[in-house]
Structure formats: C-alpha cells, structure tokens
C-alpha positions in Angstrom: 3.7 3.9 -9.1 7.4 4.9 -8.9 10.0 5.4 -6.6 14.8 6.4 -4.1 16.4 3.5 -3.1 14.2 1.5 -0.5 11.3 3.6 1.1 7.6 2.6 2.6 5.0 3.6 0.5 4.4 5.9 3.2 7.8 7.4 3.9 11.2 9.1 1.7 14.6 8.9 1.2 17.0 9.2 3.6 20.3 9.1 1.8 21.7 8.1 -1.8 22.2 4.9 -0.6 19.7 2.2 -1.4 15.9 3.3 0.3 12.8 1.8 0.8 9.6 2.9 0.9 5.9 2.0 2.0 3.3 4.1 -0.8 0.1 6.0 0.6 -1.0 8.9 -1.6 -1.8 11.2 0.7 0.3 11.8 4.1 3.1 10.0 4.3 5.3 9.4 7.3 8.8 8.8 5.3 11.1 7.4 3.6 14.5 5.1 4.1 17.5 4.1 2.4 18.4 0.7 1.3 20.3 0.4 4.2 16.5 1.5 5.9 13.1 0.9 4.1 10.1 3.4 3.4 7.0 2.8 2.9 4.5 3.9 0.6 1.9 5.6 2.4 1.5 9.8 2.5 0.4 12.8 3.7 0.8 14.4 0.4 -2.7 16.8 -1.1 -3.1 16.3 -4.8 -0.9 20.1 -5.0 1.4 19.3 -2.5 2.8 17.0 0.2 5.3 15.8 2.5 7.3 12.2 3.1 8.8 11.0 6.0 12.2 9.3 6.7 13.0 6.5 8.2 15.7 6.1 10.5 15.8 2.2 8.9 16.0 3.8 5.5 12.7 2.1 4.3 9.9 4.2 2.3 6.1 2.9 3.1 3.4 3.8 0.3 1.0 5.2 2.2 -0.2 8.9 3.0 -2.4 11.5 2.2 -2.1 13.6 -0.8 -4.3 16.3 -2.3 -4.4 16.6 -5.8 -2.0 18.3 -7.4 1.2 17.1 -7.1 3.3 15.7 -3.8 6.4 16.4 -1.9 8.1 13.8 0.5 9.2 14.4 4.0 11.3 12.7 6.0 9.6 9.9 8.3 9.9 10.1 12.1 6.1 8.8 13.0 4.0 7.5 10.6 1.8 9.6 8.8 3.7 9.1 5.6 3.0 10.5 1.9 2.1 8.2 -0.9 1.7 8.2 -4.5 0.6 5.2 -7.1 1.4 2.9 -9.8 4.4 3.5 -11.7 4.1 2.0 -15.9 0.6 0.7 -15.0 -2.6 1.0 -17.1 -5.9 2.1 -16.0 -8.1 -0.8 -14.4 -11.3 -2.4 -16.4 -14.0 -0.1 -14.6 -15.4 -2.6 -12.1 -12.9 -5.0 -12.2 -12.1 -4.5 -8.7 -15.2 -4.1 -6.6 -13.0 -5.0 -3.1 -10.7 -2.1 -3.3 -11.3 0.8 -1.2 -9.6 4.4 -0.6 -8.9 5.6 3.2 -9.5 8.9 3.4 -8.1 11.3 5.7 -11.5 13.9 4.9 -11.0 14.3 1.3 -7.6 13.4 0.8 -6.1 9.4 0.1 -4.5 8.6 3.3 -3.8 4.8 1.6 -5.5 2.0 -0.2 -7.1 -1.3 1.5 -8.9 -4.1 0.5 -12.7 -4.9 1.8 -12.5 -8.5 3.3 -16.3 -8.0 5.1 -18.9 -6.0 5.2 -17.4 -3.9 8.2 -13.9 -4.9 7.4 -11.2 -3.2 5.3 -7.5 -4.9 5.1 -4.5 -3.0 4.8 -1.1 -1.5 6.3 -0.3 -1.3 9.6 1.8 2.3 8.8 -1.7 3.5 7.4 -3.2 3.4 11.2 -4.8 6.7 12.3 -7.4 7.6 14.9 -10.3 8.0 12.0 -10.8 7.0 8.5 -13.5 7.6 5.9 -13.4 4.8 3.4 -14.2 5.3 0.3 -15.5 1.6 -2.0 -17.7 1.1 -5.0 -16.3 3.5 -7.6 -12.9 3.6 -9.4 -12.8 8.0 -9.1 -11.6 9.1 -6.0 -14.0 11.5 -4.8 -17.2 10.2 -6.9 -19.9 11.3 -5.3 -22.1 7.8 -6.2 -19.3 6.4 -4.0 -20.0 4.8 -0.5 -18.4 6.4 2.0 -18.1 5.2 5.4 -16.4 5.9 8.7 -14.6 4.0 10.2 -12.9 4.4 13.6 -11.2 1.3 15.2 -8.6 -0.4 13.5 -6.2 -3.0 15.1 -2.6 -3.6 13.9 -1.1 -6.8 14.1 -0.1 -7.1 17.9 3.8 -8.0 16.6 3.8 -4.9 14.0 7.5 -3.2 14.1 7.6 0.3 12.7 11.6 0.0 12.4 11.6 -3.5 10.6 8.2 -2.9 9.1 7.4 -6.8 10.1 3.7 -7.9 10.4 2.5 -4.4 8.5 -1.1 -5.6 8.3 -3.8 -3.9 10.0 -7.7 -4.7 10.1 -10.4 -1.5 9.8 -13.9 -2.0 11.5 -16.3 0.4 9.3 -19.1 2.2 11.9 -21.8 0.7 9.5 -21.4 -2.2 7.1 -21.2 -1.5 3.2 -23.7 -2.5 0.9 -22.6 -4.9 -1.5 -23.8 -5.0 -4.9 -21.9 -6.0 -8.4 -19.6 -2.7 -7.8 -18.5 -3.5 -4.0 -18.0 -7.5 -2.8 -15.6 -9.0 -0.3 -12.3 -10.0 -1.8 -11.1 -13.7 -0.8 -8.1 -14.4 2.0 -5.8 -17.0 1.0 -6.1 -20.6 2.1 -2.4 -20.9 0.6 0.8 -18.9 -0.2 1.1 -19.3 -4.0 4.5 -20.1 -5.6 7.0 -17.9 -6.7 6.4 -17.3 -10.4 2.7 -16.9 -10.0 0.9 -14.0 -12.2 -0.8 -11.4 -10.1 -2.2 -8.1 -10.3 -1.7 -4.6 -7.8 -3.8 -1.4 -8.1 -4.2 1.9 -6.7 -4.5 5.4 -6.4 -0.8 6.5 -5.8 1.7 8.4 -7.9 2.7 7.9 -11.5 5.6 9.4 -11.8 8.5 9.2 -9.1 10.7 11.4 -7.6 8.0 13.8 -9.1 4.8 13.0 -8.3 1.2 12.9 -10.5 -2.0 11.2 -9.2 -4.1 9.6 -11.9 -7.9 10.1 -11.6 -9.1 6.5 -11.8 -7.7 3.2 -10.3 -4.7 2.0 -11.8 -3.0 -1.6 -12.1 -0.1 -3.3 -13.0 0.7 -7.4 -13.3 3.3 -9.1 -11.5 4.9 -11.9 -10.7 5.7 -13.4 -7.2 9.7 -13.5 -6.8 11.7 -15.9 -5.1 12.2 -14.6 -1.5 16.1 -16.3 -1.9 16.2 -13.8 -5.1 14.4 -10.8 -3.3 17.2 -11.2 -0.6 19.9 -10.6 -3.0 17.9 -7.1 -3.5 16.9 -6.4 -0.5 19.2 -8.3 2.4 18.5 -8.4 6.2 15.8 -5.7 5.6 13.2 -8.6 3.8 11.6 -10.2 6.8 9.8 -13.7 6.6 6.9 -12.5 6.5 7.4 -9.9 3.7 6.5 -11.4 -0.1 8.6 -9.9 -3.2 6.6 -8.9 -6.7 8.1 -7.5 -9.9 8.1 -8.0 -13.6 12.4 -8.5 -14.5 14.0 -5.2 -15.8 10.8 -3.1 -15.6 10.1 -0.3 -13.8 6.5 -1.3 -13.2 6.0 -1.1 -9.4 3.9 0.4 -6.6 4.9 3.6 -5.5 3.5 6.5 -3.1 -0.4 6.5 -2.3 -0.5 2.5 -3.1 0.4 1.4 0.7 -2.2 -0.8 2.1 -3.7 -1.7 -1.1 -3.9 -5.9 -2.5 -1.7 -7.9 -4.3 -4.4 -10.0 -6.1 -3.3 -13.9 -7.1 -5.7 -16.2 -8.6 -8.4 -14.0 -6.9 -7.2 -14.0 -3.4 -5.4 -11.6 -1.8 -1.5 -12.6 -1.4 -0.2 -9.4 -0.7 -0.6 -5.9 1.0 1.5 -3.5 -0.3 4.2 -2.2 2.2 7.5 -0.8 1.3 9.7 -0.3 -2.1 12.8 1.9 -3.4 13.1 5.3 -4.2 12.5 7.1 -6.5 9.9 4.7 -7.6 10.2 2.1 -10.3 13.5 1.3 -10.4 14.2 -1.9 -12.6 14.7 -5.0 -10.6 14.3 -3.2 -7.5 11.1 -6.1 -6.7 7.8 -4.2 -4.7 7.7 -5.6 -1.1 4.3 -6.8 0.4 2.7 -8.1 3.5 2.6 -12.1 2.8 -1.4 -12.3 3.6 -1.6 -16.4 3.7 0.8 -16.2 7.0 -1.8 -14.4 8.7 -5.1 -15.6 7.4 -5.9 -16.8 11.2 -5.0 -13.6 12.5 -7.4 -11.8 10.1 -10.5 -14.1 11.1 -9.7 -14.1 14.5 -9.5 -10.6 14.9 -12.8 -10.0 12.9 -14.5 -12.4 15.4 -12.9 -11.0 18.2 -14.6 -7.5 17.4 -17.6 -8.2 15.4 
C-alpha cells in the first residue's frame, strides 16, 4: 500500500496540495487533493493503468489493474485504479479465509470481505454492473480458486461520491460459495471498538506509491484505530462521521491502490472497509480512512434479508 495527498483508493491526485484517495488495484476512477479525497480503487492492468481525479480532491483504493505495473488517471466517474499495501508483510496463507478479490474478468477491480454465502462487503466506489469474485486462495488468479459471479450489488441508499460518506456496498453472488477451512463468513460488529484498538488490513493493491508494484499473494499490515478528534486535525471537514481513521504513528504503513473495499479486521470483526487515503501512498501520519462498519451493521442485515 502507498500513496499524493488525500486520494480514494480508487482515484489520483488532483494538485500538490493535500489528496485523498480510495485504493482498488485494478481500475480506478481518481484521485483528490487534501483539499478533495481519492479513493483507492482502480482500473489499472498489472502493466499499466489509469486513476481518476476527484473534483473533492480525495483518492479511493479501488480499480482494476493488470499486472505489471499502474498509472493513475484523474477521477470524473468512478472506475478508479488501485494498488495495495504499502510496508506490509505477506499474510499467514489462510489466515484470511473471508477476503475476496472482485474481478473485472481477470483483472482486480477491488477487494471485499465475504459476510454470507452469497454476500461480499465492500466499497460503494467499487460498484459496477458485473463482478467475478474471486475467495479461497491468497494468489490472484489461482486456478483452485472459487470464482463466482456476481451481478447485483446495492450501495448504501445515502452513498455521496463527492463526500465519499456511507461508502459501503453489499454484493449478491449468482450462486453461494462453498465454505470450507480456506473460505468462512467474517463477523459484523456488534460494537465500534475504541480508539487505540490493534487491528489488521490486507489486500492485493500496490506496494510501492506514486510507482506502482502488485505483490502476488495477499498482503497485511497492523494498525491501530485513531482518535476521530486526532484524524480531524489530518484530515478536516473531509472526515465524515461515519468514516473511522487507522495508522501506526510516523510510519508509512498504510493502504494504498487496489486495497479499496477490502476489511479492517478488529478482534475478529470487521471495523472497517477501506475507502480513501493520501497520495502518493504511505505518507507518515497521513492515518488510512475507512468505512466505520458497526454504524451500519442493521443496514448490512437488512439489506441481505431484503434480497435473499
């Protein structure tokens, strides 16, 4: 994962002010400034691919990238590029049998989180009209993988793409998964846990940031939950209530392109969905900015009902 000033893991940067950015991997609709926000989601193909801006100036960390390598375009929709974690370490194989890849056909469109057998949890910016989800293996691309498709997903009705509010979005798979030891459900939160709590974040996205270069396997990173009255100092009128900060103090681990969508595990629940951060990437005390989960734990269920 890294990242320029603020940009949605999906998106780039806008100017050399402060951006922020949502991560996918893949495509990526673009990226924003501090005075805007990108997110972390892409369009990008492991040789190559493009980032949005964002007229807010955020970067999401979502979007589809091929293999080799990534550019960022600017974001005016929300297709978005997206890389992955920035000073992480490669997970324990196995260790995280709830995370999934959404694919855009081969390519990582942006990471989610299996919270049923037909349901995948992640980004609102990572919406498109069809998906195939990837979920019981580490390796992108693993042929022993399940692969599913998926085409319905519902974004939170109150989802801004300018503010980047309520960026949480629920996938319906066209069959349900098998679970096994390698693929289980991951817990929604009952609570919000405190700042200060320990917590881990994985993906697929970019390792290095402004330049971008996709690891192979699943990679993670441990944080802590930050203060939203010290994430503000960061981050101003651009952190919403229900956006949740995580960072380790003056290190540049972080979430960065390809990493939109993906969980923010806490004490095995999952407190966050990764949404927007600065760019480039990994910036020191520049916190990684989630979707707060427990705030919308009713939404979740009753939209799984609702549909099922």
């Amino acid at each position: 994962m890294a990242g320029s000033r603020f940009l949605p893991l999906l998106v780039f940067l806008l100017s050399s002010a402060l951006a922020s950015a949502e991560w996918d991997r893949v495509e990526s609709p673009g990226v924003h400034t501090k005075e805007g926000q990108a997110h972390y989601g892409a369009s990008q193909n492991h040789h190559g691919g493009s980032q949005n801006q964002h007229g807010d100036g955020q970067n999401h960390h979502g979007g589809n990238q091929a293999q080799q390598g990534g550019s960022q375009a600017q974001q005016g929709d929300r297709d978005g590029n997206g890389d992955r974690i920035i000073d992480g370490y490669p997970c324990d194989k196995g260790s995280h049998p709830w995370q999934v890849a959404l694919l855009k056909g081969s390519q990582l469109h942006c990471g989610g989180v299996l919270v049923g057998r037909r349901w995948v949890l992640t980004a609102a910016h990572c919406k498109m009209g069809q998906y195939v989800v990837q979920v019981g293996s580490d390796k992108l691309g693993d042929k022993r993988a399940q692969k599913i498709k998926a085409t319905q997903s519902f974004r939170h009705p109150r989802y801004s793409s300018q503010t980047h509010e309520n960026d949480i979005m629920l996938v319906r798979l066209n069959s349900p998964v098998k679970m096994s030891s390698g693929v289980k459900a991951a817990n929604l939160p009952t609570h919000c846990e405190p700042a200060g709590t320990s917590c881990s974040v994985s993906g697929w996205g970019t390792t290095t940031s402004p330049q971008v270069t996709f690891p192979a396997e699943l990679m993670c990173t441990n944080v802590n939950l930050i203060d939203p009255s010290e994430c503000k100092k960061v981050y101003k009128e651009l952190l919403g209530k229900s956006m949740l900060c995580a960072g380790i103090k003056d290190s540049k681990t972080n979430t960065c392109n390809g990493d939109s969508g993906g969980p923010l595990m806490c004490k095995g629940t999952v407190q966050g969905i990764v949404s927007w951060g600065t760019f480039p990437c990994g910036q020191p005390n520049d916190p990684g900015v989630y979707t707060q989960v427990c705030k919308y734990s009713d939404w979740v269920k009753q939209t799984i009902r609702r549909h099922s």
